[in-house]
N, C-alpha and C positions, 0 to 999 in steps of 0.2 A: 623136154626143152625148158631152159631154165627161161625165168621175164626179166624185163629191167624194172628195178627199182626207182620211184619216184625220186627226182636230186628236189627235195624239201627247200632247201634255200633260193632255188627256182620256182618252182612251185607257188610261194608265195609273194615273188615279185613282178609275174609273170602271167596272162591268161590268155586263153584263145576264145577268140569271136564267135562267133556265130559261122561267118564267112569261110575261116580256117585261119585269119589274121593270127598275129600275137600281139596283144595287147600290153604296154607298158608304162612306168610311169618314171618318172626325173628324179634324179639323186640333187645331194646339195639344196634340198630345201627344209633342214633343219634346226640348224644353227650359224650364225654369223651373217643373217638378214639381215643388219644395219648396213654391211660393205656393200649387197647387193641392190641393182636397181629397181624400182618398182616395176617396170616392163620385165627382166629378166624375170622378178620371183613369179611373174604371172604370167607367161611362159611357162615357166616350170612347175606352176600346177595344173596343167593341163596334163594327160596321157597323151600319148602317140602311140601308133603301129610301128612294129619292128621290121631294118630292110628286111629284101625278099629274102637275101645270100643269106641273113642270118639266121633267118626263123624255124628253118628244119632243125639244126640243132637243138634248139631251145623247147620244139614241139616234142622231141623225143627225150627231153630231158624229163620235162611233165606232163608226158601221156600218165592217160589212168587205167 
């Protein structure tokens, strides 16, 4: 029986908890911080958990 291959580019945007959560973090805090507010960029460096509907995907995208 063949495995699935790790998707790499998830893998490293991507992790699970403890729990079985998926853990993530916020796009758009690179570049062009002058336009953004200071609430929004600090928002967006906090993580968040991923919904529920979407995180089985993403768990089998980077199983190990």
């Amino acid at each position: 029986m063949g495995k699935i291959k790790t998707h790499k580019a998830s893998a490293k945007r991507f992790s699970v908890t403890a729990g079985g959560k998926v853990k993530m973090y916020h796009s758009h805090h690179r570049h062009n911080l002058g336009l953004k507010t200071a609430k929004r960029k600090r928002n967006l460096r906090k993580g968040s958990i991923l919904s529920t509907s979407f995180a089985p995907t993403i768990r089998t995208l980077i199983q190990k």
